[in-house]
C-alpha positions in Angstrom: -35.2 -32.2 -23.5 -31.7 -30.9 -24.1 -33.0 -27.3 -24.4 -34.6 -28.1 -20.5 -31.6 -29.0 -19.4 -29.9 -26.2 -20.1 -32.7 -23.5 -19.5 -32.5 -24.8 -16.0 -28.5 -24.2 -15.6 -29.1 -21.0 -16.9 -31.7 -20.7 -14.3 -28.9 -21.7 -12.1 -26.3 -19.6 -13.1 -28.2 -16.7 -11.7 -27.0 -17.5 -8.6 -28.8 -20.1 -7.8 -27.3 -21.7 -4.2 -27.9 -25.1 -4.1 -27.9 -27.6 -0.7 -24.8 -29.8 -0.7 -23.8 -32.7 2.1 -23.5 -30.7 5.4 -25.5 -27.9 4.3 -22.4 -26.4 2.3 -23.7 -24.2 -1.1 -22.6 -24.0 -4.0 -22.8 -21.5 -7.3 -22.8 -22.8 -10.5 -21.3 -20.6 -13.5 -20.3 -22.1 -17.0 -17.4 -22.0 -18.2 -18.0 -20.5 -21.1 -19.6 -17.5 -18.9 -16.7 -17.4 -16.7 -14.5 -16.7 -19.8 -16.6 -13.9 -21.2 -17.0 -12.5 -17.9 -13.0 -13.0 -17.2 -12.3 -11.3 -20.9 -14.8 -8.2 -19.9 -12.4 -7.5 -16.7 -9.4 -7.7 -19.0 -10.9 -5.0 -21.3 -12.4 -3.4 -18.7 -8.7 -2.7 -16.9 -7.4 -1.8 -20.6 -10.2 0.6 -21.6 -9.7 2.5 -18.5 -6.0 3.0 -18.1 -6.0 3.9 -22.1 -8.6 6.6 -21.7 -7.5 7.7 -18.3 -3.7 7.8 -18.9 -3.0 11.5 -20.6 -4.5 13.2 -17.5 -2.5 10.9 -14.8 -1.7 13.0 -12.2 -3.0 16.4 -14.0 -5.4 17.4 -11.6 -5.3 17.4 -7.5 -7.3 18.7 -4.7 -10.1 19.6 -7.5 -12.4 17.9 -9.6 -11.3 17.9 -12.9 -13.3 20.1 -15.4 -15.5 18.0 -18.5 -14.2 19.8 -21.3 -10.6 18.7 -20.0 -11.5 15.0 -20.7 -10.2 13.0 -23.5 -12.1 11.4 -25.9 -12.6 7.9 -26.3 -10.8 6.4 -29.2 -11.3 2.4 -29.9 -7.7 1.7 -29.8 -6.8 3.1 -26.6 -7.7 -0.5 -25.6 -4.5 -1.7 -26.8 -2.4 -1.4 -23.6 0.7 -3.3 -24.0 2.9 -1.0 -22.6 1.1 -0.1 -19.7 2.5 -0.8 -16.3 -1.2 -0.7 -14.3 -1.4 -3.9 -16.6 1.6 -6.1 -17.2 3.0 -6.0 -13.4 0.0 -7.4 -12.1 0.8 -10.8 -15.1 4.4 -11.4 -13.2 1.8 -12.8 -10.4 -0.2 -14.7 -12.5 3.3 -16.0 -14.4 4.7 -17.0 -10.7 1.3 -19.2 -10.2 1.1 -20.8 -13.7 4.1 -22.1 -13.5 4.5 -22.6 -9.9 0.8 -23.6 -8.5 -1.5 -21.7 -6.4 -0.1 -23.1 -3.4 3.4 -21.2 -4.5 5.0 -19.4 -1.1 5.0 -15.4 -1.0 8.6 -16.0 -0.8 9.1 -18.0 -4.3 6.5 -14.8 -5.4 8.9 -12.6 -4.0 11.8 -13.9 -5.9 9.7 -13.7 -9.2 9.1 -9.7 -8.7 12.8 -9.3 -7.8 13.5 -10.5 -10.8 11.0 -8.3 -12.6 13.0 -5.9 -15.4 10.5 -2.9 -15.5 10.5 0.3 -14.4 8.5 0.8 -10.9 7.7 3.4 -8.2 6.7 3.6 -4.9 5.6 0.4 -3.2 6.5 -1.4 -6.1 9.5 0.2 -6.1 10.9 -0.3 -2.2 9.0 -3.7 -1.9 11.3 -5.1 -5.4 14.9 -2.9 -3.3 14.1 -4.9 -0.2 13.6 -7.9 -1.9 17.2 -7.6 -3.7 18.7 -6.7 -0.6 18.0 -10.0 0.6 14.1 -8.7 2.9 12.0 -11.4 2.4 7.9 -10.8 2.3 6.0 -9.9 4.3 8.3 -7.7 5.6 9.5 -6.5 2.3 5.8 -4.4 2.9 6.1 -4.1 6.5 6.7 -0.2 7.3 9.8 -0.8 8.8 11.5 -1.1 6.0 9.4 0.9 4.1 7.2 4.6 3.7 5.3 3.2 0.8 3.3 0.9 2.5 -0.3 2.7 2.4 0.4 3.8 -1.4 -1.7 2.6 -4.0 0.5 0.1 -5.9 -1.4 -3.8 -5.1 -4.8 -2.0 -5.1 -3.4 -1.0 -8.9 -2.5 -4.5 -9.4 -4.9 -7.0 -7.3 -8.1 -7.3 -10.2 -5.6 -10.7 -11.6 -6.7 -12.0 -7.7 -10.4 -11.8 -8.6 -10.3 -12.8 -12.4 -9.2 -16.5 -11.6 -11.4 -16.6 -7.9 -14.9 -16.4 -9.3 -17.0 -16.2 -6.3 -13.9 -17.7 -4.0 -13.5 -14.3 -1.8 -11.1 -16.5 0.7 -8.8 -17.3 -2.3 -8.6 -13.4 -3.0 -7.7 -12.6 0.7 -5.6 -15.6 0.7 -3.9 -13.7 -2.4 -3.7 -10.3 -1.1 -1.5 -11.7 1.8 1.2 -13.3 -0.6 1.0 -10.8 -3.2 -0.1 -7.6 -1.7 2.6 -7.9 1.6 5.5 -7.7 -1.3 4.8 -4.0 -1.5 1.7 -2.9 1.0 0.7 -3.3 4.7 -2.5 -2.7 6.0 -4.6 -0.3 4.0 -2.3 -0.6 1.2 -3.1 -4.5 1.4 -6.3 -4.2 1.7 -7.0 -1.8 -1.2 -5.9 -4.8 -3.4 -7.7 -7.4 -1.8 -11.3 -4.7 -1.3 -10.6 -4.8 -5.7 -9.9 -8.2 -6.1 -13.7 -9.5 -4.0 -15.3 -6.5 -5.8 -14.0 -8.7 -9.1 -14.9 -12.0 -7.7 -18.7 -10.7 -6.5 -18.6 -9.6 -10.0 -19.1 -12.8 -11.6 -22.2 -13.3 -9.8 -23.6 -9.6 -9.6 -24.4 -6.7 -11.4 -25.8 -4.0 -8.8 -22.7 -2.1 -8.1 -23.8 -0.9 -4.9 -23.8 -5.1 -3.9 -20.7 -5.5 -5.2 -19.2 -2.9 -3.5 -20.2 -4.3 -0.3 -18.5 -7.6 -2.2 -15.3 -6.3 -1.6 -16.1 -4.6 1.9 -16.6 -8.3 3.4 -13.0 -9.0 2.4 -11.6 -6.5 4.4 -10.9 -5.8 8.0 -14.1 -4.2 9.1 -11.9 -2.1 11.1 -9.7 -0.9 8.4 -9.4 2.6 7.6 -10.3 1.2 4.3 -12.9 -0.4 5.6 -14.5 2.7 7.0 -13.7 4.7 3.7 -15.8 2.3 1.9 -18.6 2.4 4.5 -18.2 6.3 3.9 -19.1 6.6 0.3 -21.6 4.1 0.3 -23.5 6.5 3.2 -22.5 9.4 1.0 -24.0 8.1 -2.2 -27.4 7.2 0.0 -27.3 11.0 1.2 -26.2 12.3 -2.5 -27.8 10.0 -4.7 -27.5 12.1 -8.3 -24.4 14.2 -7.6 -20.9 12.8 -7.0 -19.3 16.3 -6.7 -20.9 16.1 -3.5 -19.6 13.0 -2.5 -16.0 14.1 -3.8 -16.2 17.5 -1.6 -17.1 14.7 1.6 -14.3 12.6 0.2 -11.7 15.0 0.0 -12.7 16.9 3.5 -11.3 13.9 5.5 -9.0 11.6 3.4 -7.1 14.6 1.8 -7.2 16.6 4.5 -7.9 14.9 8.0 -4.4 14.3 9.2 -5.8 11.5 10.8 -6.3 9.9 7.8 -2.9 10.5 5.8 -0.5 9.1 8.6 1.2 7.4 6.4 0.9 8.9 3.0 4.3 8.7 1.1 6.0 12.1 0.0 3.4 12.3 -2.7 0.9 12.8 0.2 -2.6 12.4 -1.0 -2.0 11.6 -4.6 -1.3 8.0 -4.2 -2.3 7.0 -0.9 -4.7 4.0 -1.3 -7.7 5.4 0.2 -8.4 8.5 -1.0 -7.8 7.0 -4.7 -10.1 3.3 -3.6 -12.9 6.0 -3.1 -12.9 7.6 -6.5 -13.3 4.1 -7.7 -16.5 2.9 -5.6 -17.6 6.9 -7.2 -17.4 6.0 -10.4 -18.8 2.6 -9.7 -21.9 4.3 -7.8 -22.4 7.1 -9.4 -22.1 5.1 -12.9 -24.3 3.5 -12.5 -23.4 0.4 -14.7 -23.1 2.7 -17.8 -19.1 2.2 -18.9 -18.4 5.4 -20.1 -20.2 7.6 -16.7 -18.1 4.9 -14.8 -14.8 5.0 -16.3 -15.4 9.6 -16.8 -16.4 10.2 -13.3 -13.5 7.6 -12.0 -10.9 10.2 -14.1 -12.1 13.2 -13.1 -12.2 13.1 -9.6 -8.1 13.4 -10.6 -5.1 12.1 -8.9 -4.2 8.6 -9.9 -6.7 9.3 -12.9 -5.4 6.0 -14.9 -5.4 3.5 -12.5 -9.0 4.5 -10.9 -10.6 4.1 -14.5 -8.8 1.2 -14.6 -10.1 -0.4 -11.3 -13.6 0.8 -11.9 -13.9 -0.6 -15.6 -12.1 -4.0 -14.7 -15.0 -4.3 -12.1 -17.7 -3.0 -14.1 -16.9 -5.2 -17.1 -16.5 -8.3 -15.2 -20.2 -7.9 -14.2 -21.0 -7.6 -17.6 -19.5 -9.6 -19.8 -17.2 -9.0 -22.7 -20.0 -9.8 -25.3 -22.4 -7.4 -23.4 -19.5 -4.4 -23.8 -20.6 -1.5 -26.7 -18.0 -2.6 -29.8 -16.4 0.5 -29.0 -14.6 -0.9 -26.6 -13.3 -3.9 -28.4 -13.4 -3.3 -31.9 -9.9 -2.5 -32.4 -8.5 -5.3 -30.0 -4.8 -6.2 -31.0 -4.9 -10.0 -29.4 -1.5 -11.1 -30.8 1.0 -8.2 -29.9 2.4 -9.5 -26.8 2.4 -7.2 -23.5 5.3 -5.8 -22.2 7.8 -7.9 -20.1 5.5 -10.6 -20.1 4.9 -14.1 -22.0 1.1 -13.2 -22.9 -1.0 -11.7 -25.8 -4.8 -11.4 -25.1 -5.3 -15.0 -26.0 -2.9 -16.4 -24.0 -3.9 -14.3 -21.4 -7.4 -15.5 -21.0 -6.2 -19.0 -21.4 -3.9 -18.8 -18.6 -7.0 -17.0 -16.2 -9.2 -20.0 -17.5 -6.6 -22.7 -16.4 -6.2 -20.9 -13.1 -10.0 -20.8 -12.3 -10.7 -24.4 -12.6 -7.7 -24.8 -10.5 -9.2 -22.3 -8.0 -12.1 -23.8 -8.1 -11.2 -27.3 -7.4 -8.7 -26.2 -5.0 -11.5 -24.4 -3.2 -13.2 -28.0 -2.5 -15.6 -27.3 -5.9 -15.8 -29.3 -9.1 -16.5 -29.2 -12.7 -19.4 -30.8 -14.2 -21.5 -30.9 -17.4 -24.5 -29.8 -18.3 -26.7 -32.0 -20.5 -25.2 -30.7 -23.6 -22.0 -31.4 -22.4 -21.1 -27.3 -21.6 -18.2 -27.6 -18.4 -19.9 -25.9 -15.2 -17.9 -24.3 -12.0 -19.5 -25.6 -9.2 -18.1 -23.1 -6.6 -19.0 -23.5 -2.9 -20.0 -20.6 -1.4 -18.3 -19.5 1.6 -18.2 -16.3 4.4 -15.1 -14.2 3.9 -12.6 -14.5 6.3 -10.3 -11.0 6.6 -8.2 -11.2 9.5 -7.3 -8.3 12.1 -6.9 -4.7 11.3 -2.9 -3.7 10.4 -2.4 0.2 10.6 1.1 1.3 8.7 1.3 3.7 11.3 0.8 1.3 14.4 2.4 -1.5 12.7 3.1 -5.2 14.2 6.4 -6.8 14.7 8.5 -7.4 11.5 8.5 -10.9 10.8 12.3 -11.1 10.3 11.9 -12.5 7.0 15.3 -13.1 5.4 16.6 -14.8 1.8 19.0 -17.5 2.8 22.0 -17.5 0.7 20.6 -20.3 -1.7 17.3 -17.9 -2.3 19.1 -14.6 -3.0 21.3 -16.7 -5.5 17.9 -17.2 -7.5 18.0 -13.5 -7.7 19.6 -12.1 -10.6 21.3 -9.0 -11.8 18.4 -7.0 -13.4 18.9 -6.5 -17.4 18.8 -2.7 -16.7 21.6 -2.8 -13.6 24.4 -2.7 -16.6 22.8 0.6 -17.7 22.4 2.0 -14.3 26.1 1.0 -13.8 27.5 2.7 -16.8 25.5 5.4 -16.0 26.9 6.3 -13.0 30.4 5.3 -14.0 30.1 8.0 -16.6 29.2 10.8 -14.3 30.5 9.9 -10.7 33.8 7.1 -11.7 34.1 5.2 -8.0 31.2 6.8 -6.1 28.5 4.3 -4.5 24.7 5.5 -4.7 22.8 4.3 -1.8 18.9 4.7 -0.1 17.9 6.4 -3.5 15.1 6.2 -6.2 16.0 6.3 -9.7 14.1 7.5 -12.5 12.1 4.9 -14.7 14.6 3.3 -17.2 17.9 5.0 -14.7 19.7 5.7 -18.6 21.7 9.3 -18.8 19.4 11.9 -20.2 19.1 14.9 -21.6 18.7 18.0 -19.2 19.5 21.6 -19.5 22.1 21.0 -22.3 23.6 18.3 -20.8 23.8 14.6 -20.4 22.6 13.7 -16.4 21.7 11.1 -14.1 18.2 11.9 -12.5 17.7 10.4 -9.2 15.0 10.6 -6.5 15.0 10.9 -2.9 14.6 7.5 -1.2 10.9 8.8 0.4 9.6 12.1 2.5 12.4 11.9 5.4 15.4 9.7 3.6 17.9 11.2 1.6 19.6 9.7 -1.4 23.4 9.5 -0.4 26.6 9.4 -3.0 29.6 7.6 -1.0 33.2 7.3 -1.8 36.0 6.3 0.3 39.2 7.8 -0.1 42.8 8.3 0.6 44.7 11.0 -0.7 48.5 11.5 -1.3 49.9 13.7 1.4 51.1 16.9 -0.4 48.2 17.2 -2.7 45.3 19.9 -2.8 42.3 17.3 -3.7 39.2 18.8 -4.2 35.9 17.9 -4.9 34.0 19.2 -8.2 30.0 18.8 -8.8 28.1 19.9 -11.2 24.0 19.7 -10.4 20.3 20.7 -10.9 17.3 20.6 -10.3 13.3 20.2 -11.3 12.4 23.9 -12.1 9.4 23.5 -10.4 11.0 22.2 -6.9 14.4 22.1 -5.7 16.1 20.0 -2.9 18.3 20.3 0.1 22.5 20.0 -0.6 24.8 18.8 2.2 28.5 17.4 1.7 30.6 15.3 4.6 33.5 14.5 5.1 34.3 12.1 7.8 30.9 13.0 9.1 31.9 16.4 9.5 30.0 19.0 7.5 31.3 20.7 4.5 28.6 22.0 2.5 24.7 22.3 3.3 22.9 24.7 0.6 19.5 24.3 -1.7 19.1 23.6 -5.4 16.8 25.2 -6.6 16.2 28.2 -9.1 17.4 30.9 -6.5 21.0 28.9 -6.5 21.2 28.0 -10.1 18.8 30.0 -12.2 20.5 29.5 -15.1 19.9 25.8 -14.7 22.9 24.3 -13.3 25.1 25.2 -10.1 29.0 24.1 -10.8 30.3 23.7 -7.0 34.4 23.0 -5.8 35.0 22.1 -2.5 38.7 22.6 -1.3 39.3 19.0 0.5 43.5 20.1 1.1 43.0 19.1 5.0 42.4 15.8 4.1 45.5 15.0 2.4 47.7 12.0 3.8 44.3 10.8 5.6 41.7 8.3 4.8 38.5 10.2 4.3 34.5 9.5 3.9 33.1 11.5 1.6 29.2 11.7 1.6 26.9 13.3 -0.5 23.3 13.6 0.3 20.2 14.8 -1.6 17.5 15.5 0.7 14.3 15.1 0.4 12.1 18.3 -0.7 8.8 20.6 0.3 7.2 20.6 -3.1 7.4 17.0 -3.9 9.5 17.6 -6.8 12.6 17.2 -5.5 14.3 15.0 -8.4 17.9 15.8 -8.8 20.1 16.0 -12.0 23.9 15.0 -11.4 26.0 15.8 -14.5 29.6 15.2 -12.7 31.2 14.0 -9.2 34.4 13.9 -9.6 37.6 14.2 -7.5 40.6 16.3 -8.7 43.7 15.3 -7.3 46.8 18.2 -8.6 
């Protein structure tokens, strides 16, 4: 009788939808599945970062050639220094210990406090935060030309790992997470990956759960239609995803109507173009791991994260005990990931805890089975998305500020000493403003010297240096740099003073082919007066654009 009982929950579990009071439905999943299918998603997202991450970035505007791939090796699983994984656990941190209920502006205080190194969305989302921008409109493009770049789609599969079947939750997610970074398609990205994740638990036809994650999502979205896109180009091309790439690259790459608001890294990291190579390698993979996570890397640009996406979906579906041992044989499960509380185990404890809260939260329950196995009971519900945000045609700004109690909660950053001495070492009383720093924003080696490598703030802001000054009247002050540049690119030069130019010029290997340009500016004029000095690195044509400053420094005789 006991083996009855639990034939027919098995039975059950295979989606079975079952009349409740009011003609609600429910899903019923055990717990025990909902962990091994939680634990696949983990692996899944590790697998495919691991293999993907030594071509991130190495191939663009072409697919990338077969023999180029890397090799799988079992312990590229062990990704505990991985950024497309451990950012994503500072959300899942901020609702363990706060609740699922917790505010996007509590959230927002938890990723200003974050220590790593980030880029991008991530990047200008966690610099408005600290400069007191509450979300949403830490995301909103107002104060940022991020906002359709790929960073919460990178991030979101957490949303669907603890929302098993609970789309609404996902959504609900997107909008407190998501809006600390992205707006509109970047939003939506996460949120399309997240209801792929939660369809997961509940599907294995990829082509269903695809349209999964399209129900989440504004059906008006550019997003939206990308999705719609492949789907029809997988119909039309069935057995060849080149094809499907060529379609894909033809108008997200290069229909300007489709990269309004791509960053300075145009293409490579805008949301869209990169969500499609991961419904490919979904599609066109057919549920085999390895065709998903190769095709999701070699249709290039963000080759790390789209392997990552696609596997963290993939696996989900399936199950970590349904995953070939390759994939999980040389699992480390104590070493403890990056900036973060959690090892593997405590990680899928922590996603366990969270889904029964989800799932209660959600109006379900948890029961058990005759044997005494715990059972979600998940009502089934229609996804609710919302209206269609463009980053280019954006809404009002909410005029979401910290309070002075809130930015209080937001400390210094372990790394701001370094960045501090840093600059102290190589420009003594400047103030850098509007820039981007390099990952860990330490001095480092360049060209024979030690330098400070800085970014410009996005496509149309310059990073300014900014000192103000009075000099003593019969001096000749001057103004001494020392500065290079990425030997690949170059960027645009200008010095004020007191608004008034004194110096526009490029670096770049025309001006200093020899790998640094040493530059004096006579400021004698300016004796006896109090002057603003401004220096400005302007954004570049080639995307690499990073400048190295070895010295700013005023000379005073």
């Amino acid at each position: 009788m006991i083996q009855t009982s639990r034939n027919i929950v098995a039975v059950c579990v295979l989606l079975c939808v079952l009349p409740l009071s009011a003609g609600a439905k429910v899903r019923r999943l055990p717990l025990r599945e909902y962990a091994d299918k939680m634990k696949g998603g983990w692996i899944g997202q590790m697998a495919g970062v691991g293999w993907g991450a030594p071509t991130e970035f190495g191939t663009s505007k072409a697919i990338m050639p077969e023999d180029k791939l890397p090799a799988w090796k079992p312990d590229m699983v062990n990704q505990f220094r991985q950024d497309d994984v451990y950012v994503e656990m500072t959300f899942l941190r901020t609702l363990e210990r706060d609740g699922l209920d917790v505010s996007s502006r509590r959230a927002g205080i938890d990723f200003a406090n974050s220590s790593y190194g980030l880029w991008h969305a991530n990047r200008y989302g966690r610099d408005n935060l600290r400069s007191g921008i509450a979300p949403p409109d830490s995301g909103h493009p107002k104060f940022t030309r991020h906002s359709d770049d790929i960073d919460y789609q990178i991030e979101a599969d957490f949303a669907g790992l603890i929302s098993p079947g609970l789309s609404n939750q996902v959504i609900e997610l997107g909008n407190k997470f998501g809006r600390i970074m992205n707006y509109g398609d970047g939003v939506y990205g996460g949120v399309f990956i997240g209801g792929m994740i939660a369809g997961a638990f509940f599907e294995k036809d990829p082509g269903k759960i695809v349209e999964a994650g399209l129900k989440c999502i504004p059906a008006r979205s550019q997003y939206a239609e990308m999705a719609r896109d492949v789907l029809r180009w997988h119909r039309e091309n069935p057995e060849d995803w080149r094809k499907t790439w060529e379609h894909v690259e033809a108008k997200y790459a290069r229909d300007p109507n489709y990269n309004r608001y791509a960053c300075h890294h145009g293409s490579d990291i805008d949301v869209k173009i990169n969500g499609a190579y991961v419904i490919m390698g979904l599609l066109y993979g057919k549920g085999d791991p390895d065709r998903t996570i190769t095709i999701a890397i070699r249709c290039g640009r963000d080759s790390d994260c789209n392997p990552s996406n696609a596997a963290g979906v993939l696996f989900t579906s399936m199950g970590f005990s349904a995953l070939p041992s390759r994939f999980a044989s040389a699992l480390d499960t104590k070493t403890t990931f990056a900036f973060t509380a959690y090892n593997f185990e405590s990680l899928v404890s922590v996603c366990e805890k969270l889904a029964c809260q989800s799932v209660r939260r959600a109006g379900g329950w948890i029961e058990k089975d005759a044997s005494g196995e715990k059972i979600l009971v998940i009502p089934v519900s229609k996804p609710e998305p919302g209206r269609a945000e463009r980053s280019w045609a954006p809404g009002p700004a909410a005029r979401s500020r910290y309070s002075a109690r809130e930015r209080a909660r937001i400390c210094c950053p372990p790394f701001a000493s370094e960045i501090s001495n840093a600059l102290k070492s190589i420009a003594p009383g400047w103030e850098l403003t509007r820039y981007h720093f390099d990952q860990f924003a330490e001095l480092k080696d360049w060209e024979g010297r030690k330098a400070f490598r800085t970014y410009p703030a996005d496509s149309v802001t310059s990073a300014i240096w900014r000192r103000q000054v009075r000099f003593a009247r019969h001096t000749r002050p001057s103004l001494r740099l020392v500065v290079s540049r990425n030997m690949s690119g170059g960027w645009p030069l200008s010095i004020k003073a007191n608004g008034g130019a004194l110096l526009v010029t490029n670096i770049d290997n025309s001006t200093c082919p020899t790998g640094w340009k040493e530059i004096t500016i006579a400021l004698d004029r300016f004796a006896g007066k109090n002057t603003m000095l401004e220096i400005a690195q302007g954004p570049g044509s080639t995307g690499k654009d990073e400048a190295y400053w070895a010295e700013i420094v005023l000379i005073n005789k």
